[in-house]
C-alpha positions in Angstrom: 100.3 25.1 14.7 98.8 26.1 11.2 96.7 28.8 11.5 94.4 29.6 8.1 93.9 33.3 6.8 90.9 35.5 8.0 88.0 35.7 5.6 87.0 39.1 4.8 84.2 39.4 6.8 86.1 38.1 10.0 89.2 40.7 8.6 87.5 43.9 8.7 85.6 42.6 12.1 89.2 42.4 13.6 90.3 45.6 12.3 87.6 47.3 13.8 87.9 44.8 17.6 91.7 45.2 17.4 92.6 48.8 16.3 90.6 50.8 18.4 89.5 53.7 16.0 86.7 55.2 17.1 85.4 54.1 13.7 86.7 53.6 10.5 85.4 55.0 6.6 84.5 52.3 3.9 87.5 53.1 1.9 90.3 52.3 4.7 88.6 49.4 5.4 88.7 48.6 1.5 92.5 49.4 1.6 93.1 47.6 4.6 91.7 44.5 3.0 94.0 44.6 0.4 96.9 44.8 2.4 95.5 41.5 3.6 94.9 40.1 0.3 91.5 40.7 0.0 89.9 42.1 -2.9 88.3 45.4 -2.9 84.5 43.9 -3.8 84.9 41.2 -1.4 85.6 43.7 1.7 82.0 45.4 0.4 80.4 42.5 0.7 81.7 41.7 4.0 80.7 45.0 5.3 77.3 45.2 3.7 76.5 41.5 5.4 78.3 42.5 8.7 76.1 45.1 8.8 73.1 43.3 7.6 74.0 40.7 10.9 73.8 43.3 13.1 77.9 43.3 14.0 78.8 46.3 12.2 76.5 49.7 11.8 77.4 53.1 10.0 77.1 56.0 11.3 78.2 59.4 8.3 79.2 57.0 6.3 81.6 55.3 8.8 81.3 51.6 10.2 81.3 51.3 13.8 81.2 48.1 16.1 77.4 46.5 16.5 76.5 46.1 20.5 76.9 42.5 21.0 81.2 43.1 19.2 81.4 46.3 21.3 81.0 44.4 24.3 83.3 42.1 23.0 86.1 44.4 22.8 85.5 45.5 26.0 85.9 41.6 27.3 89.2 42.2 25.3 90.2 45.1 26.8 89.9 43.8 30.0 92.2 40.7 29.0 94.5 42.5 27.5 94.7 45.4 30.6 96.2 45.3 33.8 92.8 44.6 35.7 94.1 42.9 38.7 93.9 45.1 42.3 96.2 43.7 45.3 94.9 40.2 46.6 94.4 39.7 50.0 93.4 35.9 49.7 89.8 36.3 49.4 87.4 34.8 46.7 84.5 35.7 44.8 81.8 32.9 45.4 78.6 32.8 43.5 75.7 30.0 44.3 72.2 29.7 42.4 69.3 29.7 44.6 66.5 29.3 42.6 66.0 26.0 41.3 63.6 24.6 38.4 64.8 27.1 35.7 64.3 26.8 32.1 67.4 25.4 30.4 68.1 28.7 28.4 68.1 30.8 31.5 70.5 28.5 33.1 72.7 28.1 29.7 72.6 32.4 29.7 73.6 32.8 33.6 76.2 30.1 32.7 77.8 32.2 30.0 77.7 35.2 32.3 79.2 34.3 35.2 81.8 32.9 32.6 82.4 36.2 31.3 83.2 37.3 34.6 86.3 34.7 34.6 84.0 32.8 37.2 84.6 28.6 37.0 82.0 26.1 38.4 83.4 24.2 41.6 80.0 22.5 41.2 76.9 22.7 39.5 75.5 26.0 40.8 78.5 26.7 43.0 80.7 29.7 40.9 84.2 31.3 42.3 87.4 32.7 41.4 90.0 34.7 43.5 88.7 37.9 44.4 91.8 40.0 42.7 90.0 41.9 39.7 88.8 45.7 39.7 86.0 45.3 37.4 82.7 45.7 39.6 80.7 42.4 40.1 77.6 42.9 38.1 76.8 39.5 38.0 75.4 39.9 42.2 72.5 41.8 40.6 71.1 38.4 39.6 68.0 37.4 41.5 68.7 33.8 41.3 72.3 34.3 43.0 73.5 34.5 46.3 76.8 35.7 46.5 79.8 36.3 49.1 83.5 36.4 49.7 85.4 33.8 51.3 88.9 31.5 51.8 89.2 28.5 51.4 90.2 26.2 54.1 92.0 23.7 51.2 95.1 24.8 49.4 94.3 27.8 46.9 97.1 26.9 44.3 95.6 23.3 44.2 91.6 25.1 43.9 93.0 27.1 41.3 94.5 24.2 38.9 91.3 22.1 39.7 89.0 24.8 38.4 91.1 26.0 35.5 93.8 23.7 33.3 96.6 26.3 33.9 98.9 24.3 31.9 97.1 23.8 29.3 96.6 27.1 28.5 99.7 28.6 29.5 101.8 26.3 26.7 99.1 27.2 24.2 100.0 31.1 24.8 103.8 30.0 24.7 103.3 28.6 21.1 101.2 31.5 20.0 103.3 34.0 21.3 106.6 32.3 19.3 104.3 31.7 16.2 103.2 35.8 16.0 106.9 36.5 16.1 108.1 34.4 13.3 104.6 35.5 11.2 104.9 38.2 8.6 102.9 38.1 5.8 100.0 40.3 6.9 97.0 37.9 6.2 98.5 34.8 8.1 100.0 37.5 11.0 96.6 39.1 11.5 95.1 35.2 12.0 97.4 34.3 14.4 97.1 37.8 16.6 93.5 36.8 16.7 94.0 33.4 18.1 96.2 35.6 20.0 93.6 37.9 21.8 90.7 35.1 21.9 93.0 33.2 24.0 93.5 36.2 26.1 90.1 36.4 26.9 90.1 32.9 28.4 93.1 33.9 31.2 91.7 33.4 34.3 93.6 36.3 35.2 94.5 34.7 38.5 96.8 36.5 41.1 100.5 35.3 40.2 100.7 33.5 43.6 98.3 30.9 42.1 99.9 30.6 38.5 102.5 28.1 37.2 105.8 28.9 36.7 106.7 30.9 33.6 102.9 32.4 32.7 102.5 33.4 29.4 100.2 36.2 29.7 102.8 39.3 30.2 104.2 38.2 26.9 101.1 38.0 25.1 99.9 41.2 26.1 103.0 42.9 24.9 103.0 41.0 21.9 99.2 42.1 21.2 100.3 45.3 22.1 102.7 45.7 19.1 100.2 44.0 16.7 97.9 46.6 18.1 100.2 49.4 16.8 100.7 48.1 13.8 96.9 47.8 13.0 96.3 51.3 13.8 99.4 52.1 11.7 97.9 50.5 8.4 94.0 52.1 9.7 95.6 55.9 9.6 97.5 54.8 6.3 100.8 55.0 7.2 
């Protein structure tokens, strides 16, 4: 796996996603680009059209996250957190109710209950193992009806139906050994972010339902130390 360097704008995006100041002055961003191979002009640029998109805003002089990357982060958080609570072999299960919707309502609920770590056993049926803290917003949603339930069928075999476990876990192995062997700052922070975007595709499934050797406790821990080092270079040290 080849993995291309960050452009600017998508550098100082990741900074600001990854390193978790509570924001971050025009000139650190500036020298942080550099240290990344950017050029100094090019970093403005990226800011001033990050902004201009709505994914950045300043604040005293400072850039902070736009809403649509905060929430991001905190999707990234989560993956990248312990969020999981003891599992007791229950399941989240989500149904749509209301038929005849336009197709970008149905396309938006999609991508919601997908940010929950929901899959689709079938078109309007939504479930995953009940095992995460974060609270289940998604009930709000008139057009849902929602419960918890088991399964009668075998939940290892639901699990690797809904998600391709396998799939993903020997894409996390290969990322994980390609971070380690990665140091030349531009080409490192392109790989941690193929790092963390696949992090916030785990299903985050209780380990009773994973494959053998699951990648995720390693990525985490290798994010982790990317993570330092990110707020090492934003602090200038």
């Amino acid at each position: 796996m080849v993995l291309a360097p960050l452009p600017a704008r998508s550098v100082v995006l990741s900074l600001l996603l990854g390193s978790h100041p509570d924001r971050m002055a025009a000139a650190d961003l500036v020298r942080a680009g550099e240290h990344f191979g950017i050029p100094a002009s090019t970093t403005r640029v990226a800011l001033t059209r990050a902004v201009a998109a709505g994914d950045l805003h300043r604040d005293a002089g400072d850039y902070l996250l736009g809403e649509r990357l905060a929430a991001r982060q905190r999707r990234q958080d989560e993956a990248v957190l312990d969020a999981e609570t003891p599992w007791d072999g229950g399941w989240e299960l989500a149904v749509v109710v209301v038929a005849g919707r336009p197709g970008p309502e149905r396309a938006a609920l999609r991508e919601r209950l997908a940010s929950y770590r929901l899959a689709e056993l079938r078109e309007g049926v939504w479930t995953r193992p009940a095992n995460l803290r974060r609270p289940r917003s998604y009930a709000d949603d008139a057009v849902l009806s929602t419960f918890t339930a088991t399964p009668d069928e075998d939940p290892v075999a639901l699990a690797a139906g809904l998600w391709d476990l396998r799939a993903w876990a020997a894409s996390g192995r290969q990322l994980v050994d390609l971070l380690a062997v990665t140091t030349d700052p531009a080409p490192r922070l392109a790989v941690a972010a193929q790092v963390v975007r696949h992090l916030a595709s785990d299903p985050l499934l209780p380990a009773a339902l994973l494959p053998r050797d699951w990648p995720a406790a390693a990525m985490r821990a290798a994010y982790a130390d990317y993570q330092a080092e990110l707020r090492a270079l934003a602090i200038g040290r």
